[in-house]
C-alpha positions, 0 to 999 in steps of 0.5 A: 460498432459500439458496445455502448450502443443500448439504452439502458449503457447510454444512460449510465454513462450520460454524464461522461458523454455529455463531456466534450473530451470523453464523449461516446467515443472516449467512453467506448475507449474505457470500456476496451481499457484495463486497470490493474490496482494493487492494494485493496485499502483505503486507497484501493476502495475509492479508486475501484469505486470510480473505476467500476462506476466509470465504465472500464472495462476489465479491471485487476484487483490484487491483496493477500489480506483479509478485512480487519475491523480496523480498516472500516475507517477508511476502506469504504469498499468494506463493512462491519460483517466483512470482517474476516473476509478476503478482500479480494473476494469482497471487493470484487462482489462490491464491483459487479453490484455497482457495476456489472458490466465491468469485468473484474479479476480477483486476485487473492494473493501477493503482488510479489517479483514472482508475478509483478511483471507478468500481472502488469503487462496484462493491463494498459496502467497500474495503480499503486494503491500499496503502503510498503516501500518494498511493494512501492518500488517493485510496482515502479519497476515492473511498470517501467520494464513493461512500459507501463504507466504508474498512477502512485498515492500514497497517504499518512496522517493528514498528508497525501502525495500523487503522480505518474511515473513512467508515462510518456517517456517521463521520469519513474519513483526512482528518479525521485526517490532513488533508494527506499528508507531502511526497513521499519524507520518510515511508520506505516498508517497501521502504526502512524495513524491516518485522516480517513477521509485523505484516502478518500481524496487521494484515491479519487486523485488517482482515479482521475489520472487513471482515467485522464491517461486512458481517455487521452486527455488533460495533463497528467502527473508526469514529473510532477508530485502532488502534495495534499495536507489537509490540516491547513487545507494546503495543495502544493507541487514539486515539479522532477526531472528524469534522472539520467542516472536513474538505474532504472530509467536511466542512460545506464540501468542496472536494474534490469528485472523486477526482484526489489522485494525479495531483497528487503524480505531477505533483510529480515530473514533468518529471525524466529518468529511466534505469533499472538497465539504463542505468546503467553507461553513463550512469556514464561521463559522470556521478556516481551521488549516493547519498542512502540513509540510512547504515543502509541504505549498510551493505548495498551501496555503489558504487564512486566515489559520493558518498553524501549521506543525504538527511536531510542534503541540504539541509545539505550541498548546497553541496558539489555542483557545479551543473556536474557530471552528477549520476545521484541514486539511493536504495534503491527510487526515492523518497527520490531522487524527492524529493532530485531535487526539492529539487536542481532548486529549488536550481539543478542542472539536469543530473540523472538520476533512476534509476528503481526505485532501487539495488534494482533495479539490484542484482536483474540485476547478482548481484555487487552486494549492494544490499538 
């Protein structure tokens, strides 16, 4: 009857059915569960962890990003000679060595409206484990069209939130958050900075939910967010509704298929782009305008830029001269994406977008310090 019935599976999952609510039954009934996690980083690292520690059976990992040496901070799935390595390839080796009797897919690619609804009705929940609002609201989405339950984190600086959407009939990430902040005007965790250690918390938070949801038990995060600061150790709740004018989730839905993130991509389009290996020749004939805030110039300046904080921008955009060849640049790309925008609308039209930002530029040229 049971998959778990050897000795050796009885041990390893000891602790879990010596557990009144688990037991061998809710034990056998994670081994039959599937878990599709989106986003291999600080969050992703923790919550496949436990996933695969835990003994469920078949679990989707899916990232188009290779391991930086900045990520060691915080993914703990990853070490120093991963550097370079697909994350997805890395994390699914990490998953067999703990665990080989969990089944792992390791998807080397982008979670995208091509495939979103496709990949998420092959696994009973999704765990956002993303930083991009584009990438945030496609997940929700495709969960609520294909009916399933979204276990949502999300981490910056000392602060981290986590809920349910779509469980039980219960409210989506629309319902709380109905439309996505403008492109580049919320800081991702490569540009704001993060706590390691919060991801740590957050993604062990999404993993138990994860789990609760697959076991049947507790009281999951259904029309609840959770908020986590760490700095003064404080954990709060704000208890939503499902929102009847939700247009997904709603009485009258006009979301009717999972394309989010092909609109924000099409927002930015049309830029010409160069990327770090191209940007000393291109300096020749142009100025680099820098728009990192000033906590972030700390760490690195170049030579003969103009350093215009794109929280400024707009304010000050009459010093520039529509003339000039501007090559515009932040820290990892999108505070730059959005500033190239915002210079377009306003008539400049010889720009350069430097793709992946001063990061990247800083990773091949060693006697740069840009962080």
């Amino acid at each position: 009857m049971s998959s778990l019935a050897g000795r050796r599976e009885l041990r390893r999952y000891s602790r879990h059915l010596l557990i009144p609510e688990v037991g061998l039954a809710g034990q056998e009934r994670l081994a039959a569960a599937s878990v599709l996690v989106v986003g291999i980083g600080g969050l992703g690292s923790p919550v496949l962890q436990y996933l695969s520690a835990a003994g469920v059976g078949r679990i989707g990992a899916i990232d188009d990003d290779v391991v930086d040496e900045t990520n060691l901070q915080r993914q703990t799935l990853f070490a120093t000679a991963d550097v370079g390595r697909s994350k997805a390839a890395v994390a699914a080796q990490r998953m067999r060595a703990l665990n080989p009797g969990v089944r792992v897919d390791a998807i080397e690619g982008r979670f995208d409206a091509s495939n979103a609804r496709e990949l998420v009705r092959l696994y009973d929940v999704v765990v956002d484990c993303t930083d991009r609002f584009p990438t945030r609201y496609l997940i929700n989405d495709a969960c609520v069209l294909e009916k399933k339950p979204d276990v949502y984190g999300s981490i910056f600086r000392f602060d981290g939130q986590v809920s349910v959407f779509g469980y039980d009939d219960g409210p989506c990430y629309r319902c709380l958050y109905p439309e996505a902040p403008p492109e580049g005007s919320v800081p991702t965790c490569a540009e704001g900075g993060v706590l390691g250690a919060l991801a740590g918390i957050v993604g062990a938070w999404q993993s138990s939910e994860t789990l609760k949801i697959l076991l049947g038990i507790g009281e999951p995060l259904r029309g609840r967010l959770m908020l986590i600061e760490t700095l003064g150790a404080h954990v709060r709740e704000v208890r939503f509704e499902r929102d009847a004018d939700c247009a997904l989730c709603g009485e009258h839905p006009t979301i009717l298929d999972a394309a989010l993130a092909d609109e924000f991509d099409d927002a930015v389009s049309g830029f010409e782009e160069i990327d770090a290996t191209q940007l000393e020749e291109a300096l020749k004939d142009a100025t680099l305008l820098d728009v990192r805030e000033p906590h972030e110039t700390v760490l690195g300046t170049v030579e003969g830029a103009i350093a215009m904080p794109a929280s400024q921008l707009e304010a000050r955009m009459h010093e520039l001269d529509t003339a000039q060849r501007y090559i515009v640049a932040c820290r990892v790309g999108a505070k730059s994406r959005w500033a190239m925008s915002r210079l377009r609308d306003a008539g400049f039209t010889r720009l350069l977008h430097l793709r992946g930002g001063l990061l990247t530029y800083a990773v091949q040229h060693d006697e740069f310090e840009f962080f």
